[in-house]
NUKOLZA-372331 format. One line per field, with one value per residue (C-alpha): residue number from 0; residue in one letter; x, y, z. Coordinates in pm, 1 decimal. Layout:
BEGIN
n (NUM; ...)
res (A; ...)
px (X; ...)
py (Y; ...)
pz (Z; ...)
//
This chain:
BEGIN
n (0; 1; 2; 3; 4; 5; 6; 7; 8; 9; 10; 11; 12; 13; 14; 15; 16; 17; 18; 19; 20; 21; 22; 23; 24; 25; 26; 27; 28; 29; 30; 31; 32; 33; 34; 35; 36; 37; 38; 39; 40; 41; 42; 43; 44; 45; 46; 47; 48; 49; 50; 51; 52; 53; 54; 55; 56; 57; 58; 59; 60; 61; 62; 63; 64; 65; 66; 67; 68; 69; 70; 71; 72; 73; 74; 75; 76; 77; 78; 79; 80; 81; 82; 83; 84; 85; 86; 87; 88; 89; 90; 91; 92; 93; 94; 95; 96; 97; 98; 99; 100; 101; 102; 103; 104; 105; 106; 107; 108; 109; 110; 111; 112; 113; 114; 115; 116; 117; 118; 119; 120; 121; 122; 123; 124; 125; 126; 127; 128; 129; 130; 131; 132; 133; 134; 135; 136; 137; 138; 139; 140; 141; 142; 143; 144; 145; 146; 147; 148; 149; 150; 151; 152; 153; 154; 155; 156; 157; 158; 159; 160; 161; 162; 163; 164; 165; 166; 167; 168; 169; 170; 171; 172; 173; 174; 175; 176; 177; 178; 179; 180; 181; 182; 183; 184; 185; 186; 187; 188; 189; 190; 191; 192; 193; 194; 195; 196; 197; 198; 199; 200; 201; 202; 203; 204; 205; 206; 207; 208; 209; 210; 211; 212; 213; 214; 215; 216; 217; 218; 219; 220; 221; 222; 223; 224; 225; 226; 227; 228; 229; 230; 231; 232; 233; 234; 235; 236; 237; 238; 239; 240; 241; 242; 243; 244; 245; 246; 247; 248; 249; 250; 251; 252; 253; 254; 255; 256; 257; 258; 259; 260; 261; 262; 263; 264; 265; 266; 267; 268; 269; 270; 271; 272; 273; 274; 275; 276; 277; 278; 279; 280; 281; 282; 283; 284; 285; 286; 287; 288; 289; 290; 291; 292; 293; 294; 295; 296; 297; 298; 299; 300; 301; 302; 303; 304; 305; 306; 307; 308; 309; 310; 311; 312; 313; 314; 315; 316; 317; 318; 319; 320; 321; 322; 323; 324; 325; 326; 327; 328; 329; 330; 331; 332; 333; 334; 335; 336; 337; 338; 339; 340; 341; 342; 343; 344; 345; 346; 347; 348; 349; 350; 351; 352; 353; 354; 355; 356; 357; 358; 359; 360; 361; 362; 363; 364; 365; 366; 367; 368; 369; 370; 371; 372; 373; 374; 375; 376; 377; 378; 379; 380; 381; 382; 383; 384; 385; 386; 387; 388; 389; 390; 391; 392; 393; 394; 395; 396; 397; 398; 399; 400; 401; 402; 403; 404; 405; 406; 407; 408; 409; 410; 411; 412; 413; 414; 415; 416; 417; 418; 419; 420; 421; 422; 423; 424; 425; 426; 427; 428; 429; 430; 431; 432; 433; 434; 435; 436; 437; 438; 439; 440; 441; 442; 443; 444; 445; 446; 447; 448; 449; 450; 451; 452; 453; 454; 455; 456; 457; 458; 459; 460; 461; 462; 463; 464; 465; 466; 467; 468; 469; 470; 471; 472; 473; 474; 475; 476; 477; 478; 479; 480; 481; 482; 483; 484; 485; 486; 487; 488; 489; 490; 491; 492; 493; 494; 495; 496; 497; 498; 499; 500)
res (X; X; X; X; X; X; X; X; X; X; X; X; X; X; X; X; X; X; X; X; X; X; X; X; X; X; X; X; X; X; X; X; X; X; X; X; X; X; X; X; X; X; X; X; X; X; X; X; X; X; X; X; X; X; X; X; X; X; X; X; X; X; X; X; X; X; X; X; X; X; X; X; X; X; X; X; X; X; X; X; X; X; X; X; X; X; X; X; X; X; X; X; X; X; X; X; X; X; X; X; X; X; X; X; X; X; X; X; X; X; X; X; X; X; X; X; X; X; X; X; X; X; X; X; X; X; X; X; X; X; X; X; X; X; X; X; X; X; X; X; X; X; X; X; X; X; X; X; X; X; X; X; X; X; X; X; X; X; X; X; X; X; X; X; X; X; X; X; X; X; X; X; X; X; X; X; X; X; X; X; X; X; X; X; X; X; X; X; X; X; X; X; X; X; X; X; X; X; X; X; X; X; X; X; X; X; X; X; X; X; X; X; X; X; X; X; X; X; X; X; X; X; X; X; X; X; X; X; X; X; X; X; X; X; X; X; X; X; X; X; X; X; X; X; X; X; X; X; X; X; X; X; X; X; X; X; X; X; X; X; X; X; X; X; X; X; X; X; X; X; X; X; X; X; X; X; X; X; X; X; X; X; X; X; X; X; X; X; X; X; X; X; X; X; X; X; X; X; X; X; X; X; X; X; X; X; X; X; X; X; X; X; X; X; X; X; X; X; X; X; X; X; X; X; X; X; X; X; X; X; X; X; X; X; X; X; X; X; X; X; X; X; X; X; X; X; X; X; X; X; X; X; X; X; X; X; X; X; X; X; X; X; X; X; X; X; X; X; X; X; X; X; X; X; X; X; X; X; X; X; X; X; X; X; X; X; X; X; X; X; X; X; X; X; X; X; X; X; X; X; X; X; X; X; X; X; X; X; X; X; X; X; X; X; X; X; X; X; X; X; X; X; X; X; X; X; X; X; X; X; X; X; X; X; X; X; X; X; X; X; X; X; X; X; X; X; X; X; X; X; X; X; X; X; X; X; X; X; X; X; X; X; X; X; X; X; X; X; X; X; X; X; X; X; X; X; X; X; X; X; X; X; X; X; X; X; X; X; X; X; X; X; X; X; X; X; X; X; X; X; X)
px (5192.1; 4978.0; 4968.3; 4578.6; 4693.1; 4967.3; 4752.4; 4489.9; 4708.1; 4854.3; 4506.5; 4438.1; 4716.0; 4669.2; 4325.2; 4441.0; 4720.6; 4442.9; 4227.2; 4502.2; 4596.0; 4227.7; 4182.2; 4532.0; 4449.2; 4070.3; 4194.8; 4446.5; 4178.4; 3937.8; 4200.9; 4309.5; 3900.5; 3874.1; 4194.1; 4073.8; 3740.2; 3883.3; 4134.4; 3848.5; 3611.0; 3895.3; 3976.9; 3630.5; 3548.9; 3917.6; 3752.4; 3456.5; 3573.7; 3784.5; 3432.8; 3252.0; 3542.3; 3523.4; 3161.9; 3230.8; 3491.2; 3283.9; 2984.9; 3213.9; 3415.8; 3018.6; 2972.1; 3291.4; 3218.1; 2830.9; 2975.7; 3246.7; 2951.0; 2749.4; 2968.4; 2853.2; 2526.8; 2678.2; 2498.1; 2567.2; 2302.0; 2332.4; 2045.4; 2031.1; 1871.1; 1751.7; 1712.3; 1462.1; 1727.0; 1696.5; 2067.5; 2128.7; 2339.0; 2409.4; 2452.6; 2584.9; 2349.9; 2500.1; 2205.2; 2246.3; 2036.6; 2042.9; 1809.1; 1429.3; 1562.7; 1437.2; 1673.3; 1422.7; 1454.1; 1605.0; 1309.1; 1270.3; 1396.9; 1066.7; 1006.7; 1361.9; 1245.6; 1187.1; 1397.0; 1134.4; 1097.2; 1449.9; 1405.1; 1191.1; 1382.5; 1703.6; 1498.2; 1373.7; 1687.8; 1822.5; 1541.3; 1582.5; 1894.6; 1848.9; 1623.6; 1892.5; 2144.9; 1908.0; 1784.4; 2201.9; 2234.7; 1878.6; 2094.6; 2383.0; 2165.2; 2041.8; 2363.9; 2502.0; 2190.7; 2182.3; 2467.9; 2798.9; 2689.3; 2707.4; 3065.1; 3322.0; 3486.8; 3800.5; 3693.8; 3545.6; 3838.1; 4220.3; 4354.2; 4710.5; 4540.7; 4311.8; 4611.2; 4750.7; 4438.0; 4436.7; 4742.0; 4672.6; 4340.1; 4532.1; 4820.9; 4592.3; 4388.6; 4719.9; 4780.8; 5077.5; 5102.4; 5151.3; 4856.4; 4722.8; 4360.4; 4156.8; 3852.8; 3618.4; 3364.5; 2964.8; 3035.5; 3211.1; 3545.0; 3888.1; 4013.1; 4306.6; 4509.2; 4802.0; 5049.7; 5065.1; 4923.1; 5126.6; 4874.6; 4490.0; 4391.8; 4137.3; 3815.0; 3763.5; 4069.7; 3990.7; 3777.6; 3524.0; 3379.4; 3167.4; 3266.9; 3008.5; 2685.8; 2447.5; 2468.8; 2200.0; 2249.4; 2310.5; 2577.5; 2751.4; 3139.0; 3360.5; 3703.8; 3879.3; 4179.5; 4384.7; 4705.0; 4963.1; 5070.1; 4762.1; 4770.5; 5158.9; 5040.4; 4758.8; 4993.4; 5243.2; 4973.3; 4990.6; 5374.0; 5305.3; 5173.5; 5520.6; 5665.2; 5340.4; 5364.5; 5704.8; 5622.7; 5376.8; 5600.9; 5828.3; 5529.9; 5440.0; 5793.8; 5789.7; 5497.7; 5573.5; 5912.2; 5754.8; 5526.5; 5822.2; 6050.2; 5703.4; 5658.6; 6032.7; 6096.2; 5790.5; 5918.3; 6295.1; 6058.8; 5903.0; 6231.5; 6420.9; 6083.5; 6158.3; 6546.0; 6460.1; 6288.4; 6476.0; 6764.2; 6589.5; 6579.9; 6917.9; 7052.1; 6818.8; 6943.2; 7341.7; 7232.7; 6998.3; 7290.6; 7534.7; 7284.8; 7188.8; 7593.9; 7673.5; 7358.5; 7531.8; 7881.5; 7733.7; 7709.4; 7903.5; 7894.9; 7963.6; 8308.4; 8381.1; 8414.7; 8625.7; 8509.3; 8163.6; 8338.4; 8546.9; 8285.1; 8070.9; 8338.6; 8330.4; 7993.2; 8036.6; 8288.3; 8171.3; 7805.1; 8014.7; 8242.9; 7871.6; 7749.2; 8061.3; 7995.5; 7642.2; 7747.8; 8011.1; 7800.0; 7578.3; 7873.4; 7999.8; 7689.3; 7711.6; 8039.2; 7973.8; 7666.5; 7903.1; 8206.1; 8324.3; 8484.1; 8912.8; 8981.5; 9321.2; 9339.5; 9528.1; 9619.5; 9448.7; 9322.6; 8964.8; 8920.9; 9160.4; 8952.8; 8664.5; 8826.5; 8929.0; 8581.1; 8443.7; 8630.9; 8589.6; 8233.5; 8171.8; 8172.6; 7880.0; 7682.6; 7745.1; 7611.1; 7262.1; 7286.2; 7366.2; 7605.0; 7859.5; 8012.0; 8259.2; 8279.7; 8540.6; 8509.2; 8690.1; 9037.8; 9145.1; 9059.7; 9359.5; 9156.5; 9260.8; 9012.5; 9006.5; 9050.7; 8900.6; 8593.7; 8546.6; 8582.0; 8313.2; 8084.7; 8122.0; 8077.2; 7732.2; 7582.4; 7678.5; 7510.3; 7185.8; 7158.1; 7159.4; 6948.0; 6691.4; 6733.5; 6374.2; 6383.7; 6230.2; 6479.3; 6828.5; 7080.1; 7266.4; 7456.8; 7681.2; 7935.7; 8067.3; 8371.3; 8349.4; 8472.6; 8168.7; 8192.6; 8600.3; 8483.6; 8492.4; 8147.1; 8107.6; 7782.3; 7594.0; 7306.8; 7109.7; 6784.1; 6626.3; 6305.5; 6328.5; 6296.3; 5963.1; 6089.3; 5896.5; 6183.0; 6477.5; 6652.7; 6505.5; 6671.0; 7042.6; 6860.0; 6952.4; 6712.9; 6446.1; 6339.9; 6191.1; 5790.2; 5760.3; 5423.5; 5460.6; 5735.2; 6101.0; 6240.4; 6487.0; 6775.0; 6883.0; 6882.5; 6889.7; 7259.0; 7422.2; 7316.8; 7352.7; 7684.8; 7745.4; 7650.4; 7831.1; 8198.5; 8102.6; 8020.2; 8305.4; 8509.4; 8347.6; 8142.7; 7784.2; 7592.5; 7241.6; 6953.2; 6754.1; 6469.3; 6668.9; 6500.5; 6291.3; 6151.4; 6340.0; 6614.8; 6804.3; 7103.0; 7355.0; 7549.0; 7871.1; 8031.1; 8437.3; 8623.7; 8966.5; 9301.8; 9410.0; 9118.9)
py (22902.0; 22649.9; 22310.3; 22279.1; 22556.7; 22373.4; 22077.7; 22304.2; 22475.7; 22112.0; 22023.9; 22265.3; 22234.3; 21879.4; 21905.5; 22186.0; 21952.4; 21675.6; 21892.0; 21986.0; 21648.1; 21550.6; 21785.7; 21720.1; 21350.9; 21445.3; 21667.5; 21409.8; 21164.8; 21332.7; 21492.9; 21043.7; 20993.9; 21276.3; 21201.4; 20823.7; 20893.9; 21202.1; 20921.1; 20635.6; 20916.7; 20978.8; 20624.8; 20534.8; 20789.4; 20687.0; 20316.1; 20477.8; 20676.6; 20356.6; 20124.3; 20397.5; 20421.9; 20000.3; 20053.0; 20303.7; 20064.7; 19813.2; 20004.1; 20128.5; 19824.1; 19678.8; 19980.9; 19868.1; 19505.7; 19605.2; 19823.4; 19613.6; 19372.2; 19565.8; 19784.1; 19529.9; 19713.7; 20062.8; 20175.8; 20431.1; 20678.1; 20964.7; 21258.4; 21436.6; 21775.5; 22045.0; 22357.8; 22661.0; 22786.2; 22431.2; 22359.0; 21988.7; 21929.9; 21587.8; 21488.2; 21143.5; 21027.6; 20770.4; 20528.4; 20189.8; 19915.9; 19644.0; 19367.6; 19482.7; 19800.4; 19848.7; 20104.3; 20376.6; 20415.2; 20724.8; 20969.0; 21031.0; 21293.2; 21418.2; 21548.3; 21630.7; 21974.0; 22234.3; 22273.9; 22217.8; 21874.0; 21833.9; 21889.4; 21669.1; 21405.4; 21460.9; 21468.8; 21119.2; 21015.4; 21163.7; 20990.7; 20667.4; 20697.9; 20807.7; 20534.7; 20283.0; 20463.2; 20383.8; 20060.1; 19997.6; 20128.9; 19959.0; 19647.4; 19708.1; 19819.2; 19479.7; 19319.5; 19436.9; 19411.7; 19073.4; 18931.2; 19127.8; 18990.5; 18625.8; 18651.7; 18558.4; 18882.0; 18731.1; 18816.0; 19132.8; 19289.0; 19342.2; 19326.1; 19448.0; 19751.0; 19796.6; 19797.0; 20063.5; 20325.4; 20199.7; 20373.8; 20658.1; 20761.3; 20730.1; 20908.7; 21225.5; 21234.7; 21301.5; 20859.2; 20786.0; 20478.7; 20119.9; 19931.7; 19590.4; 19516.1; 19238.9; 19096.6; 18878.7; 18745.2; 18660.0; 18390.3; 18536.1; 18337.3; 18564.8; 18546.5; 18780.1; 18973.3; 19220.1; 19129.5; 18959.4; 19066.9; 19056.3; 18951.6; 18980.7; 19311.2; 19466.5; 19470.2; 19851.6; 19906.7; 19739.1; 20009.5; 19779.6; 19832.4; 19738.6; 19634.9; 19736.8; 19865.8; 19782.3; 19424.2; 19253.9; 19243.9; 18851.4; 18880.4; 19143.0; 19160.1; 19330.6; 19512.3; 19546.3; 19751.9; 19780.7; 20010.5; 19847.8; 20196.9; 20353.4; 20437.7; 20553.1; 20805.0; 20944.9; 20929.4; 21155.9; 21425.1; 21472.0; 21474.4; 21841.7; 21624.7; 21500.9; 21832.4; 21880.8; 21583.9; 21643.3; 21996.9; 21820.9; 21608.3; 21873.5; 22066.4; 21736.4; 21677.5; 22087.0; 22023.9; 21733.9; 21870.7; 22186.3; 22037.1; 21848.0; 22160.1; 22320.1; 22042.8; 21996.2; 22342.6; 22299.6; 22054.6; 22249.7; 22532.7; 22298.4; 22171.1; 22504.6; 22642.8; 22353.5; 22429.9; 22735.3; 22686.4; 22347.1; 22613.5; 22829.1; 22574.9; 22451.5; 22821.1; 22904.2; 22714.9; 22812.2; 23197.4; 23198.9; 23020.5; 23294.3; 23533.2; 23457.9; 23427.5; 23714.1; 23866.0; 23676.7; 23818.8; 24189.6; 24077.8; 24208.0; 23905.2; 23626.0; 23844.9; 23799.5; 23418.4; 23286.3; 22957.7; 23087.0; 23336.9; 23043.9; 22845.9; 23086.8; 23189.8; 22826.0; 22773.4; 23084.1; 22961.2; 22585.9; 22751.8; 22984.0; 22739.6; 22539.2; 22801.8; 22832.6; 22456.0; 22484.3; 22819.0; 22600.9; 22292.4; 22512.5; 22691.1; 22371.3; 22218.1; 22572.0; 22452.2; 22108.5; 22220.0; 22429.3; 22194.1; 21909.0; 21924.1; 21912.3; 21600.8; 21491.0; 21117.6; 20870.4; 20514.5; 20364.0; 20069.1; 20073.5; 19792.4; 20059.0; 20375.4; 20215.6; 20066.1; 20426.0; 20601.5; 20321.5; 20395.5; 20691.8; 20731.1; 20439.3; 20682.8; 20894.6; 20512.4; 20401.4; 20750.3; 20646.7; 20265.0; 20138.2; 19910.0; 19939.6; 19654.9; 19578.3; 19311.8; 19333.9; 19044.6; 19264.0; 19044.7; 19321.3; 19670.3; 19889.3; 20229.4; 20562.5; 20814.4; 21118.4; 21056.0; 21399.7; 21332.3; 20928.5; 21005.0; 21266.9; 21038.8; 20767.7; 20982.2; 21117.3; 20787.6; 20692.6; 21015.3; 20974.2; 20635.8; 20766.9; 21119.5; 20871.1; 20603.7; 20450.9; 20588.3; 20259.4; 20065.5; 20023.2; 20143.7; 19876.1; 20006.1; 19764.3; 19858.9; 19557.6; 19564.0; 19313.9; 19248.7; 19220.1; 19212.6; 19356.5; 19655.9; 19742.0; 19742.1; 19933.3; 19882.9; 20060.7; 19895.8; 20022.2; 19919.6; 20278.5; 20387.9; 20300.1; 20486.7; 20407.0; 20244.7; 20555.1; 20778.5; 20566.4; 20769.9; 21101.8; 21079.5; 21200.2; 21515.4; 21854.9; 21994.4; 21677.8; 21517.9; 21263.0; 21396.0; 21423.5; 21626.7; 21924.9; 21727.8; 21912.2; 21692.6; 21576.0; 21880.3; 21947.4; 22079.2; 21776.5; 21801.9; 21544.0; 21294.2; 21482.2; 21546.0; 21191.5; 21095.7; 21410.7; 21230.0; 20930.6; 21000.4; 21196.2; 20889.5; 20716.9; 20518.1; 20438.4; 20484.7; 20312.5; 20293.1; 19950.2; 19853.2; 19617.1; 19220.4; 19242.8; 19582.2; 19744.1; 20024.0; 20150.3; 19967.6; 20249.4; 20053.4; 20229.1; 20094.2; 20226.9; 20082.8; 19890.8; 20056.4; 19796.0; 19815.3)
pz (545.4; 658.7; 580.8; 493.3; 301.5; 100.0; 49.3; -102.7; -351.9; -417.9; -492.2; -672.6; -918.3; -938.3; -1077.0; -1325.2; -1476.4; -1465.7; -1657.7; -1921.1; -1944.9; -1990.8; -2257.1; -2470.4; -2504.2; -2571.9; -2856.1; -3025.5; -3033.6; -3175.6; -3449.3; -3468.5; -3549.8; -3801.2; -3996.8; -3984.4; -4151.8; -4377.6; -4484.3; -4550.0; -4712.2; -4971.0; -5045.8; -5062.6; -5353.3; -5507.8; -5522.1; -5677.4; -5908.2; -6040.1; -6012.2; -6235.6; -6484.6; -6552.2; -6601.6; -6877.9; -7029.6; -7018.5; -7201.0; -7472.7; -7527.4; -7607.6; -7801.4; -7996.0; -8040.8; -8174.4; -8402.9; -8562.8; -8618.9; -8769.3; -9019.6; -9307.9; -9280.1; -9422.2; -9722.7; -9977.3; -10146.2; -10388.4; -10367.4; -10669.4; -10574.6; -10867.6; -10760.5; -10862.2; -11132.1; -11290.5; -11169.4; -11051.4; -10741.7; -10631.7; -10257.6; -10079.6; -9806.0; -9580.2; -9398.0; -9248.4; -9188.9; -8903.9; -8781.0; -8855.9; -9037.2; -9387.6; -9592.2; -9740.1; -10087.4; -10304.5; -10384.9; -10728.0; -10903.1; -10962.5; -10607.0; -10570.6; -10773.8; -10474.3; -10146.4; -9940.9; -10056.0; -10030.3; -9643.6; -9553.7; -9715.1; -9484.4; -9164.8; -9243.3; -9286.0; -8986.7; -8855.6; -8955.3; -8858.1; -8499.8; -8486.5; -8546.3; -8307.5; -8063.6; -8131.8; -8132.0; -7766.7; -7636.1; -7770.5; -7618.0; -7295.0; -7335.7; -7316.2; -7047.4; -6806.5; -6879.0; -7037.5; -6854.3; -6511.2; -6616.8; -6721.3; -6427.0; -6296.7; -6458.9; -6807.1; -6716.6; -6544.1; -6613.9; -6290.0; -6355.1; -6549.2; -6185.4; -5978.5; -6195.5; -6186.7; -5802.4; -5774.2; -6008.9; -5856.6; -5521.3; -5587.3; -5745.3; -5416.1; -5233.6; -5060.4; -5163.7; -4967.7; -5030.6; -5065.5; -5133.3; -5291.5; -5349.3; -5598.6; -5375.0; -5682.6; -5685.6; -5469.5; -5215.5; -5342.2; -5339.3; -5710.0; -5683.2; -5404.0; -5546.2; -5233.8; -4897.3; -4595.3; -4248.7; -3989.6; -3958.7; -4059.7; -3857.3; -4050.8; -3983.0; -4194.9; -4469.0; -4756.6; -4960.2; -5285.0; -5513.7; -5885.5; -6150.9; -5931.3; -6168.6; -6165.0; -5944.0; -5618.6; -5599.3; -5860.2; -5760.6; -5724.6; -5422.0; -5449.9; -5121.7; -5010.4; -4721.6; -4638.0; -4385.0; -4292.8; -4276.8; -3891.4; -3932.7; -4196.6; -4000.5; -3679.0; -3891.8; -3875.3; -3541.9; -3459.0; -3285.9; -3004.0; -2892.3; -2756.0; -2594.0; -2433.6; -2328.5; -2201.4; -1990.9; -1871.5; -1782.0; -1598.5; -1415.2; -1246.0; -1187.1; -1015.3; -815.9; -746.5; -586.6; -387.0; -259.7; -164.7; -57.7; 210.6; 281.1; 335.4; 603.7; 769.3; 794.3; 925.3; 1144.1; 1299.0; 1295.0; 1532.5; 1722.9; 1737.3; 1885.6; 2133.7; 2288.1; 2213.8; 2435.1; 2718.6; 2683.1; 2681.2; 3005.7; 3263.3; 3273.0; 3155.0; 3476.2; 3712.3; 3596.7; 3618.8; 3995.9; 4088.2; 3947.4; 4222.5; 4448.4; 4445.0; 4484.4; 4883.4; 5069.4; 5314.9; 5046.0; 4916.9; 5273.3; 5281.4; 5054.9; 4996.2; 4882.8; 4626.7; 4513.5; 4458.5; 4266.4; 4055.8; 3949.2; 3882.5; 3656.5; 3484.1; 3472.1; 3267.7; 3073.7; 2914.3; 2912.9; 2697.6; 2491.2; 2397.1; 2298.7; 2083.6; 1931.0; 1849.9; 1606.8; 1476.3; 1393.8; 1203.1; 994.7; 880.7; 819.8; 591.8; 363.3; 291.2; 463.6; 829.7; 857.6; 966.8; 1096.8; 1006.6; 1124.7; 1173.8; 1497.0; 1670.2; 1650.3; 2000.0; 2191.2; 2064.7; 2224.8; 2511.6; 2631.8; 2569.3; 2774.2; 3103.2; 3049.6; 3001.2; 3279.9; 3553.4; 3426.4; 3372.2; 3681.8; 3819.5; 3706.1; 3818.8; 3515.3; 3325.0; 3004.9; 2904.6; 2581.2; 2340.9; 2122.9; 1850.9; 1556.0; 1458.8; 1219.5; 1376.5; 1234.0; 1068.2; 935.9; 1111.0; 1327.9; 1689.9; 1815.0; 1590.7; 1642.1; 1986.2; 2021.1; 1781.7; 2015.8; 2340.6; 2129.3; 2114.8; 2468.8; 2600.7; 2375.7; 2568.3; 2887.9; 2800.3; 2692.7; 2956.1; 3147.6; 3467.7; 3613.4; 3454.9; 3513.6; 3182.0; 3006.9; 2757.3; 2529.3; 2272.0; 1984.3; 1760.0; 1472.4; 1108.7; 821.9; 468.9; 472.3; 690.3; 1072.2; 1248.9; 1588.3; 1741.7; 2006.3; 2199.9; 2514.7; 2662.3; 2645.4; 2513.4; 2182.8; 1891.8; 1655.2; 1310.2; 1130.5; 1321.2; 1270.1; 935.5; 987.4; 1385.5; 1138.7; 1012.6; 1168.0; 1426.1; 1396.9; 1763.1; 1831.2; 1877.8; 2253.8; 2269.9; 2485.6; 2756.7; 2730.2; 2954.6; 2761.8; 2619.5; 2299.6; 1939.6; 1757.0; 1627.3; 1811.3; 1545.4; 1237.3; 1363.4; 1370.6; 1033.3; 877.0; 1031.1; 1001.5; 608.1; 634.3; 698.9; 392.7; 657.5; 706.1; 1003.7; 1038.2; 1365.2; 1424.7; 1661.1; 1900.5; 1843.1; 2161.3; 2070.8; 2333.5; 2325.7; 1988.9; 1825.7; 1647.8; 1397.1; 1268.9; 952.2; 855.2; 599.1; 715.1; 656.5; 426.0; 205.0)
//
């Protein structure tokens, strides 16, 4: 697959997680907004339900007080009715009379001779009576438009009795939640608050209402309410959210996480191409020497001299046990990648382990004009390691230095023992061609080069290295690359822990 072609789907799936994302917190806001204004709708018609119930109590406890003031006013009358037979039936009329109202007086018995008569005399007392019903109410009308308002809000309302239908008309309508209300009077003055408040309140959560509508505007008294837990209630309506979220959160690291292996496993595709074909160089050269030797030996003339045979048969056998080598190198990263390598530790001194790969490795320096020297500056250098391996990861590093030498330059190679921190630190410096900082941790990977263009000058598969992390990690060491301090050549610092630690 191509990588325009990862990046696309990556994209692609990027914007479709953004878009679900988008639309999840889109949804849960909107669902936040609607319960918010379901919630004030309710408590507003609560609060108005409770304003229009004082305004009734308040009309009939004027109703009561009229009345009680009034019942001196009760009168008594007794209609004596004869009907057509000449029988006499007697009935008791009940009429009252207050302020300009005149009490009508008891027809004669005279008229009191025919039903029809009889009639007309209860509808004007009904009358008269409905008149003083409603001259009562215009009165008590009266009262209240223009009396009720000038009391203080104190007298008006029981406040202990409006915290309880508060609650009532609250709890009916389904908010059972703590609450705390306050009357603000005519003059904008607080007179009473139920409980305490933590904090401002924001003025969007607090419900106001007006106390007793029909008072004039410039006398009018406010009732206020607030719940402390409103936003937990309507955030308790929306708990489905949380496994969403977490489902999203699960998708997200799917996502990134694939990507990751998408791109990774590119890159291992990438190196293992590469792999191939420096494999394909490396295994070229001895398979065509072999190759032309074994031409070679079918003349007749070259069996002949024995010198030539001789020295054929060792080139053959110098590329085949060349060929057995590389063979074995990738065997060997196989098994390192599986479970850890066999190691056969033991004590040694770390200044003599390097001492010996040093002369012998010298030779090969020397070959290409060049110069190893050895400072060894580690006072305790006793460590429990494998000599085969140690000794191969040291040889590694020397033979990187000179692969990658500057042809214009002469090699200087130096190798350091020292103590640090309890540990043993074995350092390998050269003057080569450097390796950029960006390369410095991904030169231990299997198969990665260094980019080089098209140029296979240099031979290899890229498992020297990642061979020498695996024993040095192996080892419960540490193996790091720096950019020497005058930007030129590669510093391989080895770190092993001491015997007696």
């Amino acid at each position: 697959m191509k990588k325009s072609t990862i990046w696309l789907l990556a994209i692609v799936m990027a914007f479709a997680f953004a878009g679900l994302l988008y639309l999840q917190i889109s949804y849960v806001s909107i669902i936040l907004k609607t319960r918010s204004e379901q919630f004030n709708e309710t408590v507003k018609q609560c609060l108005h339900q409770v304003s229009h119930a004082l305004e009734i109590d308040e009309t009939r406890q004027y109703l009561e007080d009229d009345i009680n003031r009034d019942q001196n006013s009760f009168l008594y009358q007794n209609v004596i009715i004869t009907d057509s037979k000449g029988g006499v039936q007697q009935i008791e009329m009940k009429s009252f009379s207050s302020h300009d109202f005149k009490s009508q007086s008891v027809l004669g018995t005279k008229r009191a001779n025919t039903i029809v008569n009889t009639s007309k005399d209860l509808q004007k007392t009904l009358k008269q009576r409905y008149q003083y019903q409603g001259g009562l109410i215009d009165e008590v009308i009266y009262n209240i438009l223009y009396t009720a308002s000038l009391k203080p809000i104190q007298e008006r309302v029981d406040f202990k009795k409006l915290n309880v239908s508060l609650k009532n008309e609250f709890v009916n309508s389904g908010l059972n939640l703590p609450f705390v209300f306050s009357v603000i009077n005519k003059d904008g003055n607080e007179v009473y608050r139920s409980g305490k408040v933590d904090g401002k309140p924001l003025a969007s959560d607090i419900i106001t209402q007006v106390l007793f509508p029909g008072d004039p505007p410039s006398k009018q008294n406010y009732l206020k309410v607030y719940f402390p837990t409103k936003k937990d209630y309507i955030s308790s309506s929306i708990t489905f959210i949380v496994p969403s979220v977490i489902f999203s959160l699960i998708l997200l690291v799917t996502f990134v996480f694939t990507i990751y292996i998408v791109f990774r496993q590119k890159r291992l595709s990438e190196m293992k191409n590469d792999f191939i074909n420096n494999m394909t160089h490396e295994l070229k050269t001895p398979v065509s020497t072999i190759s032309l030797a074994a031409q070679m030996l079918k003349d007749s003339d070259i069996t002949k001299n024995p010198d030539v045979f001789k020295h054929l048969s060792g080139v053959i056998n110098d590329e085949t046990k060349r060929l057995g080598f590389l063979v074995e190198k990738v065997l060997q990263m196989s098994l390192f990648e599986r479970q850890k390598a066999t190691l056969k530790l033991k004590e040694m001194d770390a200044n003599d382990l390097v001492i010996n790969v040093a002369n012998t490795f010298a030779l090969k320096v020397e070959k290409y004009g060049g110069t190893l020297d050895v400072d060894l500056e580690a006072i305790d250098s006793t460590i429990y390691v494998d000599e085969m391996h140690i000794t191969n990861v040291l040889f590694n590093l020397l033979d990187n230095a000179v692969k990658y030498r500057r042809p214009d330059v002469p090699l200087t190679l130096m190798v350091r023992t020292k103590n640090e921190n309890g540990k043993l630190l074995i350092s390998v410096e050269d003057n080569g061609v450097g390796i950029k900082k960006e390369y410095l941790k991904k030169v231990f990977d299997r198969f990665f080069r260094v980019p080089t263009g098209n140029k296979h000058d240099v031979k290899g598969f890229g498992l020297g290295l990642a061979y020498v992390r695996k024993i040095i990690e192996d080892h419960k060491g540490s193996i790091r690359a720096e950019q020497n301090a005058n930007g030129i050549g590669t510093k391989f610092i080895i770190t092993l822990p001491l015997i007696k630690s």
